[in-house]
MDAnalysis code that builds the backbone (N, CA, C; Angstrom):
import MDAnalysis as mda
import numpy as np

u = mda.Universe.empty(645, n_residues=215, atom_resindex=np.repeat(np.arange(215), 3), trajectory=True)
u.add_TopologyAttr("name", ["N", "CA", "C"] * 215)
u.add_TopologyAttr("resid", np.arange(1, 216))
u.add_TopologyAttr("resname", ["UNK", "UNK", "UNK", "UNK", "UNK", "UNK", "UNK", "UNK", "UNK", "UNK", "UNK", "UNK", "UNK", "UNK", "UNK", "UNK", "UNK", "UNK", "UNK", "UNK", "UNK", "UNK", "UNK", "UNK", "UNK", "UNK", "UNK", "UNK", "UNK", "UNK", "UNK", "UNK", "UNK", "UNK", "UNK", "UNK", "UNK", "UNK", "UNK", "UNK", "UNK", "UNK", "UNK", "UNK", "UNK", "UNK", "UNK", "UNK", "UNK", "UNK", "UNK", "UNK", "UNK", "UNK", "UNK", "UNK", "UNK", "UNK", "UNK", "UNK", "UNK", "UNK", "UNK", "UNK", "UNK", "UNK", "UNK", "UNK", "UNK", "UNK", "UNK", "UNK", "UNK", "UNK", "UNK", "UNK", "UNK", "UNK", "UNK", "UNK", "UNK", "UNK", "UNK", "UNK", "UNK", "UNK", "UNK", "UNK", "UNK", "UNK", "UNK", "UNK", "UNK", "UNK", "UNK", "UNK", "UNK", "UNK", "UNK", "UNK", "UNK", "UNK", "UNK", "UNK", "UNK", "UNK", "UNK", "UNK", "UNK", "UNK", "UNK", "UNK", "UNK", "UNK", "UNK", "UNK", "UNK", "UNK", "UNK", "UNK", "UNK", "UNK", "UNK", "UNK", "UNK", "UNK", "UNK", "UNK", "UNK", "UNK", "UNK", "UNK", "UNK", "UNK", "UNK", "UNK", "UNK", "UNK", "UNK", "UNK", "UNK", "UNK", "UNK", "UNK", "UNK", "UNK", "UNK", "UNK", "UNK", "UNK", "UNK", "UNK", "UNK", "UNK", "UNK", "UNK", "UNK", "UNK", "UNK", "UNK", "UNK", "UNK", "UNK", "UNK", "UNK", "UNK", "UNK", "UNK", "UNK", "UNK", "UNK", "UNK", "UNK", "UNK", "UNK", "UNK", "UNK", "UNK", "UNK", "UNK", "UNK", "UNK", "UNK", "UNK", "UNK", "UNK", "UNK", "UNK", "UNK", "UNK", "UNK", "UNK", "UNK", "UNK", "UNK", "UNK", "UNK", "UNK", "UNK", "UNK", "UNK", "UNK", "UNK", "UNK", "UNK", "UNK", "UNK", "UNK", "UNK", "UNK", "UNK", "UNK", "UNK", "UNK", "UNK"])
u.atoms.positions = np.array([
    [0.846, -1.191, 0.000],
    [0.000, 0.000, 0.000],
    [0.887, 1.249, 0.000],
    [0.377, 1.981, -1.251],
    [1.351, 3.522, -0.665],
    [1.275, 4.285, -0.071],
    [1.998, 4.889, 0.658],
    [2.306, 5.864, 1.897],
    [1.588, 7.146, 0.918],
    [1.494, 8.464, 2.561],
    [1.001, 9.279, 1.804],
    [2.140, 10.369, 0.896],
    [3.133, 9.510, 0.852],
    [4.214, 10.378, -0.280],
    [4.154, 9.801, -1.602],
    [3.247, 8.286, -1.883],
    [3.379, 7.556, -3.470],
    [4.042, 6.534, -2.864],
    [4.962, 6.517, -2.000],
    [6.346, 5.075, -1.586],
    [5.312, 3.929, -1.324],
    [5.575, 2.959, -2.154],
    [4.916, 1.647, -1.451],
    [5.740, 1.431, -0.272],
    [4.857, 0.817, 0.197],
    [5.835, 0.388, 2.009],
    [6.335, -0.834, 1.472],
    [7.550, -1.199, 1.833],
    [8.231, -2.620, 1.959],
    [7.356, -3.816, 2.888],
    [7.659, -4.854, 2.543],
    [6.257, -5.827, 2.395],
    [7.777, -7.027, 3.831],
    [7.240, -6.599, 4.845],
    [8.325, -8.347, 5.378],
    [8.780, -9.436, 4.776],
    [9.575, -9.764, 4.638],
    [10.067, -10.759, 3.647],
    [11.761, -11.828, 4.064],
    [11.942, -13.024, 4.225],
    [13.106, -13.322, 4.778],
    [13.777, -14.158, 3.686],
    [14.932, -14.591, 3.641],
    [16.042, -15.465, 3.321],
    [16.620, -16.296, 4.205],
    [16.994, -17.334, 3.458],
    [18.310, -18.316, 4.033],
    [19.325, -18.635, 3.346],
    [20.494, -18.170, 3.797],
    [21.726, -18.232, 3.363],
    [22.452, -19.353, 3.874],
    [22.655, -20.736, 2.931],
    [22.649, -21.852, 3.737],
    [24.583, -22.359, 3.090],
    [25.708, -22.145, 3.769],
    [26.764, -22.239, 4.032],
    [27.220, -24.325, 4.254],
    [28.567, -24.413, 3.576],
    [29.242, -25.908, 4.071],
    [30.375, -25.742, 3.637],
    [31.259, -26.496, 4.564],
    [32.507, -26.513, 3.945],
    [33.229, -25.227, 4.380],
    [34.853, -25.066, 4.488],
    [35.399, -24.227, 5.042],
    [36.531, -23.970, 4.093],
    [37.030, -22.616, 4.165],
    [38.256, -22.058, 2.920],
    [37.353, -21.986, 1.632],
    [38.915, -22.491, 0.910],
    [38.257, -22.954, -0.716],
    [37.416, -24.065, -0.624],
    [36.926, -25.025, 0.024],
    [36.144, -26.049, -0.059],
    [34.455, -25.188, 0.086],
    [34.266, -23.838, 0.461],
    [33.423, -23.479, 1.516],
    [32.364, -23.462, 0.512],
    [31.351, -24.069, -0.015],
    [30.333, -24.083, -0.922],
    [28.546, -23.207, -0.471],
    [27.962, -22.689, -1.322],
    [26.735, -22.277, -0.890],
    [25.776, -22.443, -1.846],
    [24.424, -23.113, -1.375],
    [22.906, -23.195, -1.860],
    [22.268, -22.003, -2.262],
    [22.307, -22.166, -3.788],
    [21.429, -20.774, -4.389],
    [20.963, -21.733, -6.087],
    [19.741, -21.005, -6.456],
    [19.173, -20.831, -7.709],
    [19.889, -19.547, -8.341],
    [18.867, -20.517, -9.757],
    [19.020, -18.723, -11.130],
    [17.668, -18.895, -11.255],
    [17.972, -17.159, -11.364],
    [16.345, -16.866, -11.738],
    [16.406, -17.769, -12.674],
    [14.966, -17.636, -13.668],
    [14.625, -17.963, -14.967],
    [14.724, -17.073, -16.376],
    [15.820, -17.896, -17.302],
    [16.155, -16.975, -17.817],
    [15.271, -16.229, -18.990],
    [13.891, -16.344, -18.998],
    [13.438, -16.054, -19.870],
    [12.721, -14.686, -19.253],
    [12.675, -14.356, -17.680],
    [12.035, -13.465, -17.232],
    [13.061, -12.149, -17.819],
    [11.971, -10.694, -17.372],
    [12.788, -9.704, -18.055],
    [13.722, -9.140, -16.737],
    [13.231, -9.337, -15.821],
    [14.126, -8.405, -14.579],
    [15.206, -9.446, -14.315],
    [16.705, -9.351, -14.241],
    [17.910, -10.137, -13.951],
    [17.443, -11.489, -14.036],
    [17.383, -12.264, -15.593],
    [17.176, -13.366, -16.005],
    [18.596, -14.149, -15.516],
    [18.726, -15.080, -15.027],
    [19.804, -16.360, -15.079],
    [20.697, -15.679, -13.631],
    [20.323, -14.789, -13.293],
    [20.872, -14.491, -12.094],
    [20.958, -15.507, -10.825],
    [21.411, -15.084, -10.385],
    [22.095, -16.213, -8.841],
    [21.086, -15.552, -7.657],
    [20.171, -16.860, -7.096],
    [19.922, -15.867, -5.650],
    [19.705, -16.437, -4.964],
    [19.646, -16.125, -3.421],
    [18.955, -16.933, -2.419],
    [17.444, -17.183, -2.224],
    [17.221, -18.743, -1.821],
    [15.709, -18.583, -1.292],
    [15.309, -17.834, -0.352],
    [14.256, -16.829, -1.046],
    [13.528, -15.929, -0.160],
    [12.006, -15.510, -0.496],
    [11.708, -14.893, 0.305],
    [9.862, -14.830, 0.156],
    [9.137, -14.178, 1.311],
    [7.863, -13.501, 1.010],
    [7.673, -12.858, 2.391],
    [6.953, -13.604, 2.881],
    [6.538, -13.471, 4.408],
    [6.308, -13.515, 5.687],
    [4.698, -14.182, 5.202],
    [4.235, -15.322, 5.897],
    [3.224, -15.571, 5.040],
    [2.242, -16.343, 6.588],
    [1.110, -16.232, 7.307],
    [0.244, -17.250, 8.023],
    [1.272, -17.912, 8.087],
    [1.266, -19.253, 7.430],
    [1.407, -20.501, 7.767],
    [2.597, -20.226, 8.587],
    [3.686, -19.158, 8.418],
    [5.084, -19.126, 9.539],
    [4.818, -18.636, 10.857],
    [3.657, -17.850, 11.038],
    [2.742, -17.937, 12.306],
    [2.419, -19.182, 13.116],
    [1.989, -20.123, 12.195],
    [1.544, -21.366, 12.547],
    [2.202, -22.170, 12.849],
    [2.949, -22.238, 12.052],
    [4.495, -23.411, 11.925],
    [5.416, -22.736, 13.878],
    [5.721, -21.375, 13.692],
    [6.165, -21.289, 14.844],
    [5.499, -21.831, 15.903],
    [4.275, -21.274, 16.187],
    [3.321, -22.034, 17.374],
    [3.933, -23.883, 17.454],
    [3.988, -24.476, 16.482],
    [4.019, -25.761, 16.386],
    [4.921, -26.050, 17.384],
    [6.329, -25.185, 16.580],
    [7.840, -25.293, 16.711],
    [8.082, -25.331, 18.277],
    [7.636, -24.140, 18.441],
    [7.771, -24.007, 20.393],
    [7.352, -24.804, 20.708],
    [6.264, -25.056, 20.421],
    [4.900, -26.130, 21.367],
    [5.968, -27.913, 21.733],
    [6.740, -27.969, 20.165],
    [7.391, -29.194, 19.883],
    [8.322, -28.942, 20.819],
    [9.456, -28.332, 19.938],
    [10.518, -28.460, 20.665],
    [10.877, -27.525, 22.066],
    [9.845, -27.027, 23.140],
    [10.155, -26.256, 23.641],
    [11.279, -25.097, 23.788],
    [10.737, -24.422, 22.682],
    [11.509, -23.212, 22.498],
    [10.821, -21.738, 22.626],
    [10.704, -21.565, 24.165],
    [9.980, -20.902, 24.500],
    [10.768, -19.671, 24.810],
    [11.886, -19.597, 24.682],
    [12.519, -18.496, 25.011],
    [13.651, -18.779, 23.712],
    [13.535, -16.930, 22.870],
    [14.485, -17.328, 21.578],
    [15.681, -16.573, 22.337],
    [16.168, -16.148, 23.051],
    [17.306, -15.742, 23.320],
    [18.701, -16.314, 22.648],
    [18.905, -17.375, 22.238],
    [19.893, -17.807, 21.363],
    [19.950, -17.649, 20.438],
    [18.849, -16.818, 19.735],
    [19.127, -16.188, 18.282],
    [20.013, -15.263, 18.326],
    [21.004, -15.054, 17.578],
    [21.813, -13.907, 17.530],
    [21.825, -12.753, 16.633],
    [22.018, -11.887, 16.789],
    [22.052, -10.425, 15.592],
    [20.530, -10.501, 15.258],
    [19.591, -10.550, 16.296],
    [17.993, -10.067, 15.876],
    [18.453, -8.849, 16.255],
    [17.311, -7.986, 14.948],
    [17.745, -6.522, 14.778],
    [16.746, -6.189, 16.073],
    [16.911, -4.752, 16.648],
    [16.516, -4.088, 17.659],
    [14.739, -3.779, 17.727],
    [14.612, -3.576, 16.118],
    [13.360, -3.312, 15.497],
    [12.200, -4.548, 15.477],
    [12.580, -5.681, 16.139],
    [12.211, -6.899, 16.370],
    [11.595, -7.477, 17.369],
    [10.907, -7.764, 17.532],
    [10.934, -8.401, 18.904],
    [11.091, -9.836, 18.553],
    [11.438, -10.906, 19.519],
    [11.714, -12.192, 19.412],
    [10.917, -13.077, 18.873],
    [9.770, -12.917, 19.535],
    [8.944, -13.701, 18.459],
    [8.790, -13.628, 16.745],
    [9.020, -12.107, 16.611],
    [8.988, -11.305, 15.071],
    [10.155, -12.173, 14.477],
    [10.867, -11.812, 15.253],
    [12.455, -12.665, 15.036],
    [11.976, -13.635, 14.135],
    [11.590, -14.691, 14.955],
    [11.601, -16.527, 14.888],
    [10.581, -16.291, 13.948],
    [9.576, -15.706, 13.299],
    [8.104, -15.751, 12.569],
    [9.230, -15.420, 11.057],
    [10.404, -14.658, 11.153],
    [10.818, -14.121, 10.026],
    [12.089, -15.933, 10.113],
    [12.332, -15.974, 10.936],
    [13.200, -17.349, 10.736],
    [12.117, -18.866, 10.214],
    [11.027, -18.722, 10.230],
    [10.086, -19.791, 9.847],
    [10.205, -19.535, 7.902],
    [10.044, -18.567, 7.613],
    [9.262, -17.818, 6.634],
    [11.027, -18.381, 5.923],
    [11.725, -17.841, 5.888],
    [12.895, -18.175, 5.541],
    [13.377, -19.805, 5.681],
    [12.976, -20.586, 6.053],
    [13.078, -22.027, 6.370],
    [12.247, -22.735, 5.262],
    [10.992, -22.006, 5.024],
    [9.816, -22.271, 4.520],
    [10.048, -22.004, 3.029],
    [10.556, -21.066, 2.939],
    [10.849, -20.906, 1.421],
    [12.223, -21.630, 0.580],
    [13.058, -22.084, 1.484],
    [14.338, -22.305, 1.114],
    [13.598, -24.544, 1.013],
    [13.125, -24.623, 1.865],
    [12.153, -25.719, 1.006],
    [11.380, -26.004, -0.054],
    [10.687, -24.600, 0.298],
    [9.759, -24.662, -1.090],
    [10.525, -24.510, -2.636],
    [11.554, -24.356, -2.971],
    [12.619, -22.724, -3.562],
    [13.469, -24.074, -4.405],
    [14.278, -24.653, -3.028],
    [15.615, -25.764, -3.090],
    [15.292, -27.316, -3.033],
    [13.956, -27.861, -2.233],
    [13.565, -28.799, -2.118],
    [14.398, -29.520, -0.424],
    [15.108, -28.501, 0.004],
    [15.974, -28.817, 0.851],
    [15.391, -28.645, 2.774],
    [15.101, -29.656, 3.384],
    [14.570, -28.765, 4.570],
    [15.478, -29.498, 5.960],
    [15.591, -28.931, 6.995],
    [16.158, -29.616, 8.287],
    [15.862, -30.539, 8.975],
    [16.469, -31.377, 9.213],
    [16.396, -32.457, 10.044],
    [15.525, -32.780, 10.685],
    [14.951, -32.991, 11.224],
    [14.122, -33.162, 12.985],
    [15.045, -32.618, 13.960],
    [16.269, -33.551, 14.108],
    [17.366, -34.011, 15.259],
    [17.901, -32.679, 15.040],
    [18.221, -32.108, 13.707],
    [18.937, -30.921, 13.768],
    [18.588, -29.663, 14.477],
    [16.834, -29.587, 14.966],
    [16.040, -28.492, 15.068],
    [16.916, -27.441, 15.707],
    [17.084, -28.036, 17.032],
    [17.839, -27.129, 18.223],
    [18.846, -26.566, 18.138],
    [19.680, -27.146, 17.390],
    [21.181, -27.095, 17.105],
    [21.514, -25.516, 16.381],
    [20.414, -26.094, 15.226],
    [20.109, -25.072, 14.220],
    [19.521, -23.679, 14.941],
    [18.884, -23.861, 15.613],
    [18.435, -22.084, 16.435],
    [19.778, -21.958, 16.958],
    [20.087, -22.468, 18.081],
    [21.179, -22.492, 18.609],
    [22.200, -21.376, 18.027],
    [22.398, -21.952, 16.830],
    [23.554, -21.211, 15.667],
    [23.325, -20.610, 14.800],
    [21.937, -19.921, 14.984],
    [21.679, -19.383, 13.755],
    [22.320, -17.549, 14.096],
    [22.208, -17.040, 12.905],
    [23.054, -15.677, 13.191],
    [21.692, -15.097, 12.046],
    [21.438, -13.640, 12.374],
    [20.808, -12.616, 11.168],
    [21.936, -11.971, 10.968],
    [22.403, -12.091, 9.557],
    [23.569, -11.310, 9.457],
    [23.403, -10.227, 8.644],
    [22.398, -9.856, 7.642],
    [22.089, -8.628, 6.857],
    [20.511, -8.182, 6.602],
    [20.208, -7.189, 6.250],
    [18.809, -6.501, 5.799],
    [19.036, -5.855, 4.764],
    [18.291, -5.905, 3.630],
    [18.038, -5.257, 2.831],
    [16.974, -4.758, 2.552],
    [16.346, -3.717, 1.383],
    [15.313, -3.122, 1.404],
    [15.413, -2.519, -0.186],
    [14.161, -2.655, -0.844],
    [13.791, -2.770, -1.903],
    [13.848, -1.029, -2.482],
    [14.374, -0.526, -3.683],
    [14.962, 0.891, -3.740],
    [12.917, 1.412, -3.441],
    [12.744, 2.848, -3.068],
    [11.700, 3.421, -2.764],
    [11.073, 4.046, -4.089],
    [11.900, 3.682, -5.112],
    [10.952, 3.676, -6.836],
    [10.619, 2.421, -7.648],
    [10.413, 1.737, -6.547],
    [10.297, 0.148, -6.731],
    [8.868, -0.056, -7.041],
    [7.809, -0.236, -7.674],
    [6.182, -1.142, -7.124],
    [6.032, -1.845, -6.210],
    [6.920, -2.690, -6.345],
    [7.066, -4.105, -5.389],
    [8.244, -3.728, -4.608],
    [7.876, -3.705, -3.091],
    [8.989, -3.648, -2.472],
    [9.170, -4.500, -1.189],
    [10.237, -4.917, -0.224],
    [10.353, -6.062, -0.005],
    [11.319, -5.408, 1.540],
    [11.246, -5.372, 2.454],
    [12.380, -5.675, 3.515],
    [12.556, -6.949, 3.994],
    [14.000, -7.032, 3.485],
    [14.511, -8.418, 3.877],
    [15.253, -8.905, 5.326],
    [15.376, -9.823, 5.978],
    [16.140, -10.023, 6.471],
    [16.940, -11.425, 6.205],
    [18.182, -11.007, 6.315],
    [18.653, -12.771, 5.843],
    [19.124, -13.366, 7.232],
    [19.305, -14.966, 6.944],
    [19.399, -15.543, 7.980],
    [20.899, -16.352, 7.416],
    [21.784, -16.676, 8.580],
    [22.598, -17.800, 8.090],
    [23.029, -19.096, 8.353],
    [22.474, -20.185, 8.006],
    [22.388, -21.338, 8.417],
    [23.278, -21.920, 8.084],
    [23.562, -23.592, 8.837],
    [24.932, -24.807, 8.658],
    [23.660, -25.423, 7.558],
    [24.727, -25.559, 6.143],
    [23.970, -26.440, 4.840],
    [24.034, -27.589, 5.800],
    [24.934, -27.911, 6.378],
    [24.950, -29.812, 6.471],
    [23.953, -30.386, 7.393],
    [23.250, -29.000, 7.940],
    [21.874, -29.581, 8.556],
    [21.003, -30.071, 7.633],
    [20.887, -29.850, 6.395],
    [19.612, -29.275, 5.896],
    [19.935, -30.581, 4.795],
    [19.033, -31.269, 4.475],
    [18.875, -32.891, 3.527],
    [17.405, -32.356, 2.565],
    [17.886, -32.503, 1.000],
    [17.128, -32.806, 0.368],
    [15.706, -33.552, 0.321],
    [14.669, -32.879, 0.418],
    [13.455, -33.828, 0.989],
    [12.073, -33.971, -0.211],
    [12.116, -33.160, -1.029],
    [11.266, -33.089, -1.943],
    [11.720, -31.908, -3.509],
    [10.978, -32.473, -4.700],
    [11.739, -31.723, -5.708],
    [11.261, -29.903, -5.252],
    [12.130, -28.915, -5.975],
    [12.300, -28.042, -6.306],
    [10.655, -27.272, -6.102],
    [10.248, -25.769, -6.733],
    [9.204, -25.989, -6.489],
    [9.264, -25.223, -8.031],
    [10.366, -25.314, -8.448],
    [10.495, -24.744, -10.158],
    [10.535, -23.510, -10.044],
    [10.541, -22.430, -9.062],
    [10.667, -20.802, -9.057],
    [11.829, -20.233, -9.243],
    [12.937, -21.128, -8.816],
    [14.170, -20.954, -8.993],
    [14.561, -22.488, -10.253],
    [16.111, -22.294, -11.158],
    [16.510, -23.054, -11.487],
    [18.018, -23.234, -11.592],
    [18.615, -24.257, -11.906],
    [19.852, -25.134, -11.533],
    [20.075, -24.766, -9.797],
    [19.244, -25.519, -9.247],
    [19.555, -25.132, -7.528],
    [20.750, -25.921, -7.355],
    [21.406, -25.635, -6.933],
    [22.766, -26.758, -6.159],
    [23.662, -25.611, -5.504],
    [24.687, -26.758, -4.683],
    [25.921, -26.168, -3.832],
    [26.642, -25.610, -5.003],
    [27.302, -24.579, -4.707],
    [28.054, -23.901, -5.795],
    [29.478, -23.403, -4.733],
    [30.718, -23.440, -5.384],
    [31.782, -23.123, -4.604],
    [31.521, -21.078, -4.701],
    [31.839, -20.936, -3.336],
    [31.533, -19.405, -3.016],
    [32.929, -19.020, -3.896],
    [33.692, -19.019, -4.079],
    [34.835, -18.124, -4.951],
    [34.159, -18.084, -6.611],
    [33.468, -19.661, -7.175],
    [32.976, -19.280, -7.947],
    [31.603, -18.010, -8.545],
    [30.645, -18.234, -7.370],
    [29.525, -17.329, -7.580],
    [30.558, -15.791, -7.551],
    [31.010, -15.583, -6.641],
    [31.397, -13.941, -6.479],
    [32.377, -13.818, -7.430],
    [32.761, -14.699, -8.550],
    [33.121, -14.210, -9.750],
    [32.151, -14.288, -10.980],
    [31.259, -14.419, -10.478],
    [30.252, -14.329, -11.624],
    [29.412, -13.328, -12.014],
    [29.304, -12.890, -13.162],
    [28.900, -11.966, -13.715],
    [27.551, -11.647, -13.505],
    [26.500, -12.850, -13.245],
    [25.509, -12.724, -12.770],
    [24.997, -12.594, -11.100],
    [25.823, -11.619, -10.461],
    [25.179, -11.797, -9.125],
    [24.815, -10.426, -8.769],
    [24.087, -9.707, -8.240],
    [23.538, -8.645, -8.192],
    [24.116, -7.800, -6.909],
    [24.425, -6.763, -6.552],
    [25.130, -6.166, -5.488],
    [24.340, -6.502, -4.241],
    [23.056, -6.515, -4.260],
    [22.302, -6.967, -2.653],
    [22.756, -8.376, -2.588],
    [23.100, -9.381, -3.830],
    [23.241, -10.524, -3.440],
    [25.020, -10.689, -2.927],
    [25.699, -10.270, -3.937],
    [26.897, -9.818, -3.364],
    [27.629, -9.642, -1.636],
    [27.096, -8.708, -1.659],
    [26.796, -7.954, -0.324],
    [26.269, -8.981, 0.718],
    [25.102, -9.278, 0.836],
    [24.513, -10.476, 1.567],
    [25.760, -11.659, 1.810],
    [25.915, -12.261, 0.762],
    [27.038, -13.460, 0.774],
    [28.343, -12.930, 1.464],
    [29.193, -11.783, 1.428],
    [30.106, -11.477, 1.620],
    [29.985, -11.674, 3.392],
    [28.803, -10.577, 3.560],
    [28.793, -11.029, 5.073],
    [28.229, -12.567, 5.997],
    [27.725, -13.186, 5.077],
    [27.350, -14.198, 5.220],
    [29.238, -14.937, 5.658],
    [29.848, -14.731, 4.472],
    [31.218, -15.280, 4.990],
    [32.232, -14.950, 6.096],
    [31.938, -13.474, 6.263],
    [32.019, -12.987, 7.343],
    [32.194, -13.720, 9.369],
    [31.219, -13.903, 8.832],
    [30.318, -14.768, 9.857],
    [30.855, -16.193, 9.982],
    [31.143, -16.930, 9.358],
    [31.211, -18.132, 8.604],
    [32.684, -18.092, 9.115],
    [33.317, -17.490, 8.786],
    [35.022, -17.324, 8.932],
    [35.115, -16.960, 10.166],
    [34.213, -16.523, 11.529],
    [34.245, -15.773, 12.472],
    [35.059, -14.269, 12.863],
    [35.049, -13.701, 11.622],
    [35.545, -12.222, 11.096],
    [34.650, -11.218, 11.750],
    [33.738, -11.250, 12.288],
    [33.054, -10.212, 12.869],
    [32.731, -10.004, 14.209],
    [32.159, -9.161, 14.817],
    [32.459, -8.606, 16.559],
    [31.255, -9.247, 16.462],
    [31.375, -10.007, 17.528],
    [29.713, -10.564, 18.749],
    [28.679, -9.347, 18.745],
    [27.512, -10.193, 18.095],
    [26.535, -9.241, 18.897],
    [26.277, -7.456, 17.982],
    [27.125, -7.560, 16.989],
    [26.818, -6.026, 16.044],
    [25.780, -5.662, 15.973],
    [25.771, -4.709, 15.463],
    [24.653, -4.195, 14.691],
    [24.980, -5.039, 13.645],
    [23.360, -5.213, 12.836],
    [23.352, -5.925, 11.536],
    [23.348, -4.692, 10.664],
    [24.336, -5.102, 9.484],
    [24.473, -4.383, 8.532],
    [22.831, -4.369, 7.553],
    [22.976, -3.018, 7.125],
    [21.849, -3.236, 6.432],
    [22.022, -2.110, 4.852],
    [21.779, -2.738, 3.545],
    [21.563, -2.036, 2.354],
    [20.763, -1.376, 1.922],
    [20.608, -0.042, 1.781],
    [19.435, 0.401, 1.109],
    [20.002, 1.396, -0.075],
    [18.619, 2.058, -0.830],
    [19.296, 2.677, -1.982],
    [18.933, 4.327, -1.389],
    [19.531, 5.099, -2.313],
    [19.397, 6.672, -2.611],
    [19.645, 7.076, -3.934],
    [18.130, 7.096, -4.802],
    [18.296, 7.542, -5.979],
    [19.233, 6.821, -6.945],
    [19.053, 5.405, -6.890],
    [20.305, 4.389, -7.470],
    [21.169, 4.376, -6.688],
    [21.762, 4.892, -6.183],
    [22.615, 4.769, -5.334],
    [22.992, 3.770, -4.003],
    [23.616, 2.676, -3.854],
    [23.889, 1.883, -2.926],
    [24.338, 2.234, -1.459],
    [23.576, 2.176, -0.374],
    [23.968, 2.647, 0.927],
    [23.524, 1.535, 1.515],
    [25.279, 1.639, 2.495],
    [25.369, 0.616, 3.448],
    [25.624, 0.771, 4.963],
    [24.892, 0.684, 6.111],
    [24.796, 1.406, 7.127],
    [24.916, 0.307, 8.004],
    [26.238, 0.416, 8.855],
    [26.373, -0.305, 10.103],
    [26.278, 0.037, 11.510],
    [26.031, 1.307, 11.373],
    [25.576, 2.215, 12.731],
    [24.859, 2.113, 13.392],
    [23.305, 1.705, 12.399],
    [22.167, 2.308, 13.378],
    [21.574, 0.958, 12.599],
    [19.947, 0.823, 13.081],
    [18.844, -0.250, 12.948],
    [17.981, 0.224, 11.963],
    [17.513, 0.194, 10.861],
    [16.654, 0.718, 10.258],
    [15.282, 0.408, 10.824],
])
């Protein structure tokens, strides 16, 4: 819906950035768009999607199951969050990277996986956009996560891809860029406990990247 300036408001929306392997071995789970679409055809991206009921639901489950009644072990939830918001945007991102990759977590893995999960970036859709989107990404251990059903065809050639290869590829887009970089970040244990999450937004085309403050 647009604001009373014309700006559509950014719509909640999450990712999973799903990591294996360490150094040059260190591989990551992503699709290409489809290359016949007109906006960045054959491009590289992560499963993502917004915030939808059923990750309402699915959380209720989740706690109810695995008693996870207190998310305090999530790490780098932005300030603008509250915990539950948190975990509803960590469902939604779980949910799509199944639907997306065909790929979903364990049972046994459940706990492990909160345990270690990190929000390591936000992005936000430029404000001359139609469709606009605030993201948050999440970064998960791939070797939790087992193939469980096909693809859901929205994305194509899904597979592990070596990270030195994607970030030389011509097809990756600066939010995706950006995202992955700190994703490795993280991954490599290169960053201070507990930051602020970096977050991307635009100005008039223009790329801005703000580690200061919370959007």
């Amino acid at each position: 819906m647009p604001s009373d300036n014309g700006t559509v408001s950014p719509k909640p929306a999450a990712s999973l950035v799903l990591l294996r392997g360490r150094d040059e071995q260190c591989e990551v789970m992503m699709g290409r768009r489809h290359p016949d679409l007109r906006f960045m055809p054959g491009y590289f991206v992560f499963p993502d999607g917004k915030l939808d009921q059923s990750d309402y639901d699915d959380l209720d489950l989740v706690v109810e199951t695995f008693h996870l009644h207190n998310f305090a072990p999530i790490k780098g939830v932005f300030n603008t969050l509250t915990s539950r918001l948190a975990a509803i945007h960590i469902m939604a991102a779980m949910r799509e990277c199944h639907e997306e990759t065909g790929f979903a977590l364990a049972i046994e893995d459940t706990i492990p996986f909160f345990e270690n999960l990190h929000c390591i970036a936000q992005a936000i859709t430029p404000k001359s956009s139609p469709i606009r989107f605030d993201t948050r990404f999440f970064l998960g251990e791939g070797d939790r996560f087992q193939p469980k059903a096909a693809p859901s065809g929205e994305l194509v050639d899904v597979d592990w891809y070596p990270v030195a290869n994607i970030l030389r590829s011509p097809h990756l887009a600066d939010v995706t860029e950006f995202v992955l970089k700190e994703a490795l970040r993280h991954w490599s244990g290169n960053h201070v406990a507990d930051a602020v999450v970096p977050a991307l937004t635009y100005d008039e085309g223009d790329v801005i990247i703000t580690r200061d403050e919370v959007i």
